[in-house]
Backbone as a ProteinNet text record, in pm:
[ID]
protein_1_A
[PRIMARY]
XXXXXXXXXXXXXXXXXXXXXXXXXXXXXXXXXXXXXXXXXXXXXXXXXXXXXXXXXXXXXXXXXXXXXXXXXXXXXXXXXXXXXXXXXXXXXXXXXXXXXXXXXXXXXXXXXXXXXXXXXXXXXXXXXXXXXXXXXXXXXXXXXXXXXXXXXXXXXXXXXXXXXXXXXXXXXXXXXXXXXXXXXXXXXXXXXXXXXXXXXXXXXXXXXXXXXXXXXXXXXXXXXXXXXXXXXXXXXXXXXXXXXXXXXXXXXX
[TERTIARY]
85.1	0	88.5	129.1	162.2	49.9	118.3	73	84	77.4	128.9	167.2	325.7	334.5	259.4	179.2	130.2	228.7	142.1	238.8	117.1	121	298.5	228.5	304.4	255.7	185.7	98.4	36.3	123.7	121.6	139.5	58.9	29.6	-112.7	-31	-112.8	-118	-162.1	-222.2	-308.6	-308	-356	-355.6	-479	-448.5	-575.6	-564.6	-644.8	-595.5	-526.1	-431.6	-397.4	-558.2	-525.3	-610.5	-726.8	-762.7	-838.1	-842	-712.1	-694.8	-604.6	-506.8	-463.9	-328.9	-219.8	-150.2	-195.4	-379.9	-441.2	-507.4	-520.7	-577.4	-515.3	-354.4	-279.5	-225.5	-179.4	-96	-198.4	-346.7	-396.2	-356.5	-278	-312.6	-154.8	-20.7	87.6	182.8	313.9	389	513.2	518.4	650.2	588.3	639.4	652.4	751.7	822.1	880.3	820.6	885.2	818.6	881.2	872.1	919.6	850.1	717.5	638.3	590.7	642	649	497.1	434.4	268.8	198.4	279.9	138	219.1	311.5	377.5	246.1	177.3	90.6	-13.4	-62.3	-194.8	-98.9	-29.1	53.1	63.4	104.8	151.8	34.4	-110.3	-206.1	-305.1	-266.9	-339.7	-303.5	-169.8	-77.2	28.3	22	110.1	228.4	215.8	321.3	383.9	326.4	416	581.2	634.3	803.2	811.4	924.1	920.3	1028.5	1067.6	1189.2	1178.1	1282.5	1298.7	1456.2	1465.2	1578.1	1703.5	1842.4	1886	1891.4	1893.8	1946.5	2069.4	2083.9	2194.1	2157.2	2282.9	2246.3	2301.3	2422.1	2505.5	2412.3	2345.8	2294.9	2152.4	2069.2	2006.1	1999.6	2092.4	2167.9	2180.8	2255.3	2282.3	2127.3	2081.5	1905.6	1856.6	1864.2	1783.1	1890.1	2005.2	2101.6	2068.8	2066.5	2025.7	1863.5	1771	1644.2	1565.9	1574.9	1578.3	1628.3	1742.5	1781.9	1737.6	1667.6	1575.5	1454.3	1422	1297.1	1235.9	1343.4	1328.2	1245.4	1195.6	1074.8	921	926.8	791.8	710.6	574.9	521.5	453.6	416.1	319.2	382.7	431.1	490.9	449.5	405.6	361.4	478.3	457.7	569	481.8	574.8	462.3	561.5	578.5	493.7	610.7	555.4	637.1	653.5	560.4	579.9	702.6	704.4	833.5	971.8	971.2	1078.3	1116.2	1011.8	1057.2	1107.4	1062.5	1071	1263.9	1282.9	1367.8	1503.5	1465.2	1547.2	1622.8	1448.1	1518.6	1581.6	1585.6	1630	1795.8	1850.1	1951.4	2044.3	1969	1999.8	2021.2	1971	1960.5	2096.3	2088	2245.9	2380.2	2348.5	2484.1	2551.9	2410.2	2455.2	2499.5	2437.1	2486.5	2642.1	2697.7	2827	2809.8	2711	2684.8	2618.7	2609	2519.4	2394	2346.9	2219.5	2133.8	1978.4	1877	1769.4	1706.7	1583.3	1487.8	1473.5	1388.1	1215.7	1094.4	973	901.2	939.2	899.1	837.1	897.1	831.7	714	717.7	603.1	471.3	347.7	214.8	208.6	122.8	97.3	126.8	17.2	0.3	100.8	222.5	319.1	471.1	455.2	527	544	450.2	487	567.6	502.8	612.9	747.7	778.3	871.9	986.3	874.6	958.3	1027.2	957.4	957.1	1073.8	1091.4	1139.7	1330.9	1344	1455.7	1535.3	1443	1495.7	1581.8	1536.9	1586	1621.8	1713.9	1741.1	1638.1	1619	1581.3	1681.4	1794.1	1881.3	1858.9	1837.4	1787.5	1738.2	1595.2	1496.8	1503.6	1524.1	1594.2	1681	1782.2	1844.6	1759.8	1684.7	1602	1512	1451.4	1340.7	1388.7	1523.1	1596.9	1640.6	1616.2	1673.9	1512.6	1395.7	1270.9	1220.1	1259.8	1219.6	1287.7	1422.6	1494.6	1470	1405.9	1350	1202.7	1121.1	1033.7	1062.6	1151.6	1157.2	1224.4	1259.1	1307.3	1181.3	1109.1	1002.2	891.3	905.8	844	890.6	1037	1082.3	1132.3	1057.9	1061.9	955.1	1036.4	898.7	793.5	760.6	627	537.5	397.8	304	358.8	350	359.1	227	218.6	103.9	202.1	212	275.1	119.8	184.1	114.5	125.4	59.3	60.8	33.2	49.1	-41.4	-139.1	-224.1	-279.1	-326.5	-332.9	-351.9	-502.2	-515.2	-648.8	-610.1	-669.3	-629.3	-746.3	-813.1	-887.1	-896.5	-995.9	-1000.6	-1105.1	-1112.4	-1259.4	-1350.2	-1325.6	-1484	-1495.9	-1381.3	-1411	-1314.9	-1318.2	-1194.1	-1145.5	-1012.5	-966.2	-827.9	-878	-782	-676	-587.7	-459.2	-358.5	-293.7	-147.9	-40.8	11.5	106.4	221.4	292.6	421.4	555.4	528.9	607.1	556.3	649.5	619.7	669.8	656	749.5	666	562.5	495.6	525.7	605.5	613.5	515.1	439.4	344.4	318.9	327.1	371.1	482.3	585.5	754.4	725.5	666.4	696.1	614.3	467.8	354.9	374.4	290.9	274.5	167.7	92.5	-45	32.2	186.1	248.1	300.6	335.4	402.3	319	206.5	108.7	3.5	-24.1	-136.5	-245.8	-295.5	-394.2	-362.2	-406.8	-434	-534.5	-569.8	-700.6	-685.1	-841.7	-873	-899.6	-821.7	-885.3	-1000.2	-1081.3	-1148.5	-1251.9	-1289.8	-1407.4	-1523	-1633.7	-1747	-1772.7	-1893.4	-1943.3	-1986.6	-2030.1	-2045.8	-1936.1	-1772.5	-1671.3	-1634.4	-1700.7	-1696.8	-1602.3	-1515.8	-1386.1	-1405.4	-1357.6	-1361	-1238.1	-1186.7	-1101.4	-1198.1	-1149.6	-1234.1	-1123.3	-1115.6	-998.2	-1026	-903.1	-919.7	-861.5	-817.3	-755	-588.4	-688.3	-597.7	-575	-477	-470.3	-367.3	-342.1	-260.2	-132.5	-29.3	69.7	150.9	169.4	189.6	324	453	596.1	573.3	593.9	566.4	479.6	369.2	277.7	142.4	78.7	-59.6	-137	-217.4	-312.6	-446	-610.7	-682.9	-736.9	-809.5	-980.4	-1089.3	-1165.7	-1278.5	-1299.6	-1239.7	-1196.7	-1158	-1198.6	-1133.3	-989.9	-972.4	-803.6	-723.8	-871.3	-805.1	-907.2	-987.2	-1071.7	-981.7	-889.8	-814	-883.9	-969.1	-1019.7	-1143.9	-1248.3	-1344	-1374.1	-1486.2	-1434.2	-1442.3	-1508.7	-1442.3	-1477.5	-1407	-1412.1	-1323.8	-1375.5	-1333.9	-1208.3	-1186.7	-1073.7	-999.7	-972.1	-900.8	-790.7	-655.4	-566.1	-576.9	-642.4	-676.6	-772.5	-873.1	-962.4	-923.5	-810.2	-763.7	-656.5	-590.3	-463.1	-623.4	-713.1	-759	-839.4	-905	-966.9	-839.2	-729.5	-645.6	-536.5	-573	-506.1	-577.3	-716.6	-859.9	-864.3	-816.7	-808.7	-697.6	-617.8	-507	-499	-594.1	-633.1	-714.1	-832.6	-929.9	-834.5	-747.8	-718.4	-613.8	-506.7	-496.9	-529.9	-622.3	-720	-784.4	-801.9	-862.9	-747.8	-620.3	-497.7	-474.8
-118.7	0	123.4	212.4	270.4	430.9	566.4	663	761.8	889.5	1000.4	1036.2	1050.5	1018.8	1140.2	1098.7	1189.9	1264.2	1394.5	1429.4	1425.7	1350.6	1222.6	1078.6	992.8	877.1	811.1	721.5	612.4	525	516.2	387.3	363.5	207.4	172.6	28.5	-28.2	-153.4	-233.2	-330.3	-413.6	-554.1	-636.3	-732.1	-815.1	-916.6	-1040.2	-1168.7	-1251.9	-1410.5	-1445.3	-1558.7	-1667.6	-1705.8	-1686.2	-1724.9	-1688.9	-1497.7	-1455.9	-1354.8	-1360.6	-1245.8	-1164.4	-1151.8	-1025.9	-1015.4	-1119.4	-1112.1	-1081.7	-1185.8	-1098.7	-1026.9	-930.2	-825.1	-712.1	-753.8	-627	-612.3	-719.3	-735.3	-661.3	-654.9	-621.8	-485.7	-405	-308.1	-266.3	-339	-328.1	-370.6	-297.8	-334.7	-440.4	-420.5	-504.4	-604.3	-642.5	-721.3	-790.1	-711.2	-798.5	-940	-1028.2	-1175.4	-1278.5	-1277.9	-1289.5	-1430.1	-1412.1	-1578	-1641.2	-1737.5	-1829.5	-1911.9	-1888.9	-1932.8	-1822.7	-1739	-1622.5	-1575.2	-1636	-1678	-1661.1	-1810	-1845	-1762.2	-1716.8	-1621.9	-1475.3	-1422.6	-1321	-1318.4	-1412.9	-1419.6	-1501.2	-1558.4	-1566.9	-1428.8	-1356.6	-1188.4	-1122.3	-1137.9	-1047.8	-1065.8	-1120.6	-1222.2	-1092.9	-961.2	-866.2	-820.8	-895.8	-860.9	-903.9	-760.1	-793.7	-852.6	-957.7	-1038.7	-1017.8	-928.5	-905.2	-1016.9	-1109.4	-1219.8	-1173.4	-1156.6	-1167.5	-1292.5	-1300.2	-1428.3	-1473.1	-1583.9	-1638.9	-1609.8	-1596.1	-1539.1	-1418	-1390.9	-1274.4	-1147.1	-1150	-1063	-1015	-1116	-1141.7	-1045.6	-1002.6	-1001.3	-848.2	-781.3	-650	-610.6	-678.8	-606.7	-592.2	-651.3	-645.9	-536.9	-452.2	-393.4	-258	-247.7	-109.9	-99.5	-225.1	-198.1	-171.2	-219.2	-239	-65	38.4	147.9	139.8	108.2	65	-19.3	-143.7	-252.9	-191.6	-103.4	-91.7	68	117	243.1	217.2	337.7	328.1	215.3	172.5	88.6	161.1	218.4	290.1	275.3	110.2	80.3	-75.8	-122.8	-180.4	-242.9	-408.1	-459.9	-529.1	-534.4	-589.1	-742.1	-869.3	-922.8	-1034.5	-1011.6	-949.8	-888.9	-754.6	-737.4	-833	-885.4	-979	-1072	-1146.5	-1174.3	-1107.4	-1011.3	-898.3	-952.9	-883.9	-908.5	-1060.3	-1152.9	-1289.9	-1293	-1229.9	-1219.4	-1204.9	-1068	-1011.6	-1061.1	-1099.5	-1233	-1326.9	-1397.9	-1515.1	-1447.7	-1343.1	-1295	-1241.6	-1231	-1196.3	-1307.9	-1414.2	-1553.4	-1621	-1604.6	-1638.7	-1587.8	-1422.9	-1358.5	-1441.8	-1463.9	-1440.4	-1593.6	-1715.2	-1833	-1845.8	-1734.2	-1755.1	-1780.5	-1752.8	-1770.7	-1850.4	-1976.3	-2068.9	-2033.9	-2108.5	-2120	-2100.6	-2018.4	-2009	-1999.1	-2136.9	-2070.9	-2004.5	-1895.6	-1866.2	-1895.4	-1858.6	-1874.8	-1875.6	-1867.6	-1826.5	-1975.8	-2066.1	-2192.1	-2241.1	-2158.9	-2170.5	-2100.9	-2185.2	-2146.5	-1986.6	-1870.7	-1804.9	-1767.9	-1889.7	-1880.6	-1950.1	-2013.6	-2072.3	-1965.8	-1820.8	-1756	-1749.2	-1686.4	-1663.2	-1834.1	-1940.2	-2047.9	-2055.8	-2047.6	-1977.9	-1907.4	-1765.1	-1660.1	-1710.5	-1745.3	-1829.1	-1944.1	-2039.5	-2129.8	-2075.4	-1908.3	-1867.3	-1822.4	-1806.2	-1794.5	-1663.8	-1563.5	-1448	-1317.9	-1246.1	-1212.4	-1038.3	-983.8	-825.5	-742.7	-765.5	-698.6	-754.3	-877.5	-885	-833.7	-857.4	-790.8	-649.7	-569.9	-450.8	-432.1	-495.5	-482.8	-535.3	-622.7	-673.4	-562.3	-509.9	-411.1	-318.7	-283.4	-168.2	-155.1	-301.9	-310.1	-331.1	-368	-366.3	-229.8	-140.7	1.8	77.1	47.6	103.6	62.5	-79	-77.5	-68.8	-31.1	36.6	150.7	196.7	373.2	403	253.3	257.5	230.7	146.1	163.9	264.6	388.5	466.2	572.6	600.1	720.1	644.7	522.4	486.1	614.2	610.7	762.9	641.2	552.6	462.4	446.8	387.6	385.5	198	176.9	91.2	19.1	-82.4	-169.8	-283.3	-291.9	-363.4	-472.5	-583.1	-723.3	-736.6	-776	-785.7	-944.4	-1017.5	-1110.4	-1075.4	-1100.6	-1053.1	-1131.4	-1088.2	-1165.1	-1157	-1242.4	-1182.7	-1225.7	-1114.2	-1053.1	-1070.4	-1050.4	-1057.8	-896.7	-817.6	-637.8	-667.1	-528.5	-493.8	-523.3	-476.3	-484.8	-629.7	-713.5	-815.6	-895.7	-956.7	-1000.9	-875.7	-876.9	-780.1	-829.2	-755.2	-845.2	-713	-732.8	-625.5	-687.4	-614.4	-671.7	-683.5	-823.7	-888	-868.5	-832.9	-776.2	-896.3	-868.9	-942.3	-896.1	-1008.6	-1051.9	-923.2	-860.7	-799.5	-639.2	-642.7	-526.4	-402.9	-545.1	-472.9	-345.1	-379.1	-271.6	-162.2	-141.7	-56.4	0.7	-88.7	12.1	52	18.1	77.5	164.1	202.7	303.6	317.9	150.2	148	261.1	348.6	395.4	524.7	549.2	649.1	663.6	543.4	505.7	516.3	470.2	410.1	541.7	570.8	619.9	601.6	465.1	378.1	228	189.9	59.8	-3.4	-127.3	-189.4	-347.8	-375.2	-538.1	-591.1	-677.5	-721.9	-870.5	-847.5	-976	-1059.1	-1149.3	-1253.2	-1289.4	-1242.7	-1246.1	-1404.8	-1420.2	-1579.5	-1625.8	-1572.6	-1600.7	-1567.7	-1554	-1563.4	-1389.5	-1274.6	-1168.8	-1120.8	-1059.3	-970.7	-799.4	-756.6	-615.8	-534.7	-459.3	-401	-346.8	-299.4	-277.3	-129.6	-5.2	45.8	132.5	97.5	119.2	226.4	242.4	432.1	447.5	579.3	656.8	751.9	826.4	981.8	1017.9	1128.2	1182.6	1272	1276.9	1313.8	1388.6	1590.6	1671	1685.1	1684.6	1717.6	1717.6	1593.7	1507.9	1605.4	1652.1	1675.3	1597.5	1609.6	1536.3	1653	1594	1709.1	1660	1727.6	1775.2	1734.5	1623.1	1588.6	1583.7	1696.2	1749.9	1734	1808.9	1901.2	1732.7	1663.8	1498.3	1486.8	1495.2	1421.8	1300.1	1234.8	1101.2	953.9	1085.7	986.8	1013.1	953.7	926.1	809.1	737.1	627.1	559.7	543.3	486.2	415.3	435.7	312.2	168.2	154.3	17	23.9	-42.9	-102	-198.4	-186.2	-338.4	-368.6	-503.1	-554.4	-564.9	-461.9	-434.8	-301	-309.6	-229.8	-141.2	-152.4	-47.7	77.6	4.3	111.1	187.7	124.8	173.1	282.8	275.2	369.4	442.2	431.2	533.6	631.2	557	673.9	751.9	699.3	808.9	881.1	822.7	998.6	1121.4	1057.1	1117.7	1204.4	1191.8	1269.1	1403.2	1296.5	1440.7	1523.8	1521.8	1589.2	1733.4	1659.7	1755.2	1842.8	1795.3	1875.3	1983.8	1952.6	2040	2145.9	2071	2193.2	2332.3	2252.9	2352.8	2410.1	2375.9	2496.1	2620.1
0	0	0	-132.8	-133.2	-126.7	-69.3	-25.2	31.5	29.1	42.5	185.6	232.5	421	427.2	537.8	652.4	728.1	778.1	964.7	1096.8	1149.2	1186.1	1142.4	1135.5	1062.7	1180.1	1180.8	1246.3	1322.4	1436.1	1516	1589.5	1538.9	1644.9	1684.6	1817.4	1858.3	1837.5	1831.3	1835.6	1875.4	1994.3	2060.2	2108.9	2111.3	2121.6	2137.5	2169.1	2186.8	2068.4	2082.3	1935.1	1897.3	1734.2	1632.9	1589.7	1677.3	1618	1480.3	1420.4	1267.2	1315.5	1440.2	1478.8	1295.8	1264	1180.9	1079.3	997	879	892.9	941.5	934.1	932.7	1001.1	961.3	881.7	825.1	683.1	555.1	546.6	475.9	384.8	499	416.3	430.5	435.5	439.1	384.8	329.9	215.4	285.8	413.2	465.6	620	653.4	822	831	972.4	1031.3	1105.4	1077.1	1111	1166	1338.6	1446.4	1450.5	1455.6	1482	1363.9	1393.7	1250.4	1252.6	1325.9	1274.3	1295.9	1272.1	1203.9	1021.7	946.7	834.5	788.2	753.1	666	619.8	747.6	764.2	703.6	698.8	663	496.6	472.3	306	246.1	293.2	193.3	224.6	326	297.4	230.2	213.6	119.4	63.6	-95.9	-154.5	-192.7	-177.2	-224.3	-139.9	22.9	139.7	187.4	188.8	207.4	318.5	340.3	492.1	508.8	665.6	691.9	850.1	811	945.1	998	1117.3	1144.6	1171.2	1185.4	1161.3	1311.5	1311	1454.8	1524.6	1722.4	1719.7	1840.3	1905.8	1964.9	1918.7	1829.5	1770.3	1672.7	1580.4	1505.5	1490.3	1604.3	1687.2	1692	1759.6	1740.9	1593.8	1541.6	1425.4	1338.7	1367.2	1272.3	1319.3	1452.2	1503.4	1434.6	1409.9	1374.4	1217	1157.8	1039.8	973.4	1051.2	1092.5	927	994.3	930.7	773.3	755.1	595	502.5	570.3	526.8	488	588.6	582	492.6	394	351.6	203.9	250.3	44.9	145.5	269.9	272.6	348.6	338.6	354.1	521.6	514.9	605.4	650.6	776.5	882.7	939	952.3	1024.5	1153.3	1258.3	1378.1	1396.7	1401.1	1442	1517.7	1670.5	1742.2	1839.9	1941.9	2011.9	2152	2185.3	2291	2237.3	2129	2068.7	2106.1	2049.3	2082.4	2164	2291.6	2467.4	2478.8	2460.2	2457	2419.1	2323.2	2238.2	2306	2325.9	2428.7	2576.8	2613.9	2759.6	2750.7	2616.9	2554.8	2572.4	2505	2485.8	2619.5	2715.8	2846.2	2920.5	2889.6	2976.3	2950.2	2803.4	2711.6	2742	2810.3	2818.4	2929.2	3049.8	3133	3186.3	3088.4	3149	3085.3	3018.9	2969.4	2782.6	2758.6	2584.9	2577.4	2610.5	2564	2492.1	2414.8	2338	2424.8	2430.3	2479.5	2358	2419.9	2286	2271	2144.4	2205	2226.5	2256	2249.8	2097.9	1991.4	1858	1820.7	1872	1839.7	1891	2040.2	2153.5	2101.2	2134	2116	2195	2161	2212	2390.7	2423.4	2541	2622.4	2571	2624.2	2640.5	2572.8	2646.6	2723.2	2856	3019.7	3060.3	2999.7	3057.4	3027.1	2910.9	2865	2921.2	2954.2	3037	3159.4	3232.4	3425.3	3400.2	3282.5	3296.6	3261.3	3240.5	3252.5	3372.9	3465.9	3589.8	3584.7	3564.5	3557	3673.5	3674	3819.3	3783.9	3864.5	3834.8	3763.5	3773.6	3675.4	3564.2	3515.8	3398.8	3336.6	3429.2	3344.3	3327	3380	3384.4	3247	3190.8	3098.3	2956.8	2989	2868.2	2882.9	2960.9	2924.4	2860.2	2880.7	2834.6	2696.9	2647.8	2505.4	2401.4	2507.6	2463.3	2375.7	2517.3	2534	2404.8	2369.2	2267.9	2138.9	2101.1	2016	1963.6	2035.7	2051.7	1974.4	2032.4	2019.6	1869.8	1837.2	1650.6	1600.8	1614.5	1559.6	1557.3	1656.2	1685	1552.2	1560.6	1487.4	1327.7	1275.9	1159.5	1059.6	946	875.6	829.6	840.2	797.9	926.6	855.7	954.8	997.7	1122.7	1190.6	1310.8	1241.8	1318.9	1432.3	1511.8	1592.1	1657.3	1664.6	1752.3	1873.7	1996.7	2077.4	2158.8	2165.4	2256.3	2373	2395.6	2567.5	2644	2767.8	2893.8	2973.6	3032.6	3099.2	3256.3	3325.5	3487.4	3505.8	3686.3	3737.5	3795.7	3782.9	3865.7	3905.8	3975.2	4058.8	3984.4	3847.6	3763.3	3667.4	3732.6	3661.8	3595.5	3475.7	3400.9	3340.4	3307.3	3199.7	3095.7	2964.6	2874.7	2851.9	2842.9	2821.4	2740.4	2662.1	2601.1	2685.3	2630.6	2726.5	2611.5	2684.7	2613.8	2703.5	2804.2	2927.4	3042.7	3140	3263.3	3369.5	3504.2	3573.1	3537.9	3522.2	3483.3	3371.2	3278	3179.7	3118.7	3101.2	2991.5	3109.5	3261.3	3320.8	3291.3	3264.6	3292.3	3138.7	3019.2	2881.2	2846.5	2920.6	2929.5	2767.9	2682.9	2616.5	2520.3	2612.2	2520.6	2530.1	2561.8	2551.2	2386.6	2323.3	2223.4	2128.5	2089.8	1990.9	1961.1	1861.3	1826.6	1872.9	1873.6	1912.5	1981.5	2059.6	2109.5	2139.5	2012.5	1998	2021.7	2090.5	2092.5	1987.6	1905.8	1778.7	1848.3	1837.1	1897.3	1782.8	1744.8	1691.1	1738.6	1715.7	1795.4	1741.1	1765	1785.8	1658.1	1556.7	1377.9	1310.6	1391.9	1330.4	1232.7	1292.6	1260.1	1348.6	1284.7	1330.4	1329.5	1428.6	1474.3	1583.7	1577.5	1636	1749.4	1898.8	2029.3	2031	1999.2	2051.2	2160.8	2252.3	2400.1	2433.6	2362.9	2392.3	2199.4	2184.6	2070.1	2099.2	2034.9	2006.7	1895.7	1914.6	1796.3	1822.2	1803.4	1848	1710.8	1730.4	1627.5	1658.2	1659.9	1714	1862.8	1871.7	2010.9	2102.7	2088.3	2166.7	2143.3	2258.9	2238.5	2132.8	2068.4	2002.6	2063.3	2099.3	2129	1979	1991.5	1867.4	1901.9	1887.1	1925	2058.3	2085.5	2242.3	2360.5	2326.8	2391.1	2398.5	2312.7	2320.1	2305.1	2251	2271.2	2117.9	2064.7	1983.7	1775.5	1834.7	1669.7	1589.4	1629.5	1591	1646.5	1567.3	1616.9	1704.1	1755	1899.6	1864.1	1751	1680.9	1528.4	1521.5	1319.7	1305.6	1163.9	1093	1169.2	1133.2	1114.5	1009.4	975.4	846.7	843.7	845.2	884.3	746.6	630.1	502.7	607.9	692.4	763.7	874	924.1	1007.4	1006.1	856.9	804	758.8	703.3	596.9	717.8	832.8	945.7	1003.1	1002.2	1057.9	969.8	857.5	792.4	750.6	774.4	714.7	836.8	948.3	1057.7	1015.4	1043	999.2	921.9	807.4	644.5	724.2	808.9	852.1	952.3	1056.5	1159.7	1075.7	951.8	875	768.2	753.7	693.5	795.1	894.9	1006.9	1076.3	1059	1072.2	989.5
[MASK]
++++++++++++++++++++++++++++++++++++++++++++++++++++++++++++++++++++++++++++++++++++++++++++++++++++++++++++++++++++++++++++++++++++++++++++++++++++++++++++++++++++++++++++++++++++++++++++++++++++++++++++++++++++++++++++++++++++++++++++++++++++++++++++++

């Protein structure tokens, strides 16, 4: 999907159980993905047979160097799918677990079902400085994907907690209160539930957006926070086209 960059480009989230569309639905409307989990592949490249697949190599050096070159790979592609950042994190701990048993191989979770990350995570036995240093390398690439000039859809896995008001589903990024220490809805344009209702109909839930002009918040219709419907399709074409359709109007009215 090629198209005229916006200011400022799109970054949204989006997270949900394994196997409800979160990979096709974003690929729909995107020229590249990075492609971290290898069973969301299939569903990726029969949505979009012109989609570039950037995999990184195995390795922790390996690993690094993908993330410095990351920007050069990814120049001339308009629209960015991540899939997924819980991966990343996964990624990252994997690489921390490795330094620190002296190099050895750690594998990582990419082979693991969804919901077999957090076992995953636990079964590394990780100290707080760890995690500390893996969050730190989370956080930094984040912040490349943030200041990429393309619109970027990033994946999420999520979790479900028990609150006052009940169950609650949130993106699970990692363990240790991650999505606290990364004040993910700081990063993202938008952050939506992609969920499947019961006749197998797909819809985005979004739980909080906004819009960000040379890193300030901007103010949409006097709220502050409605960049995006409170739901629609599942289709990342509707989701790039309501939010540049935003930015058209708020410049015109400059």
């Amino acid at each position: 999907m090629k198209c005229t960059p916006p200011t400022p480009w799109a970054k949204l989230l989006v997270f949900g159980a394994p196997g409800h569309g979160k990979t096709y639905s974003s690929v729909l409307g995107a020229d590249a993905c990075i492609a971290l989990e290898p069973q969301g592949l299939p569903s990726a490249c029969s949505a979009n047979a012109d989609l570039k697949l950037v995999v990184p190599q195995a390795g922790n050096a390996e690993w690094s160097a993908f993330w410095r070159g990351l920007p050069a790979k990814l120049a001339g592609h308009n629209v960015v799918v991540v899939d997924s950042l819980t991966e990343i994190h996964c990624r990252n701990l994997a690489a921390v677990a490795a330094h620190r048993v002296g190099g050895r191989a750690v594998e990582t979770a990419a082979k693991a079902q969804p919901h077999e990350k957090i076992i995953f995570e636990n079964k590394l036995d990780l100290t707080e400085q760890d995690y500390g240093r893996a969050h730190r390398w989370t956080a930094r690439q984040i912040q490349i994907l943030e200041a990429l000039p393309a619109h970027v859809i990033a994946i999420a896995h999520s979790r479900v907690s028990h609150s006052s008001g009940g169950l609650k589903v949130s993106p699970y990024i990692g363990a240790k209160k991650i999505n606290d220490a990364f004040h993910l809805h700081r990063h993202f344009s938008a952050v939506g539930l992609l969920h499947c209702d019961g006749a197998g109909v797909r819809s985005v839930r979004w739980t909080s957006s906004r819009v960000k002009v040379n890193g300030k918040d901007v103010q949409v219709d006097g709220k502050g926070t409605a960049v995006l419907q409170p739901e629609t399709s599942a289709d990342s074409r509707v989701w790039l086209e309501g939010f540049t359709s935003l930015i058209e109007r708020m410049e015109a009215q400059a």
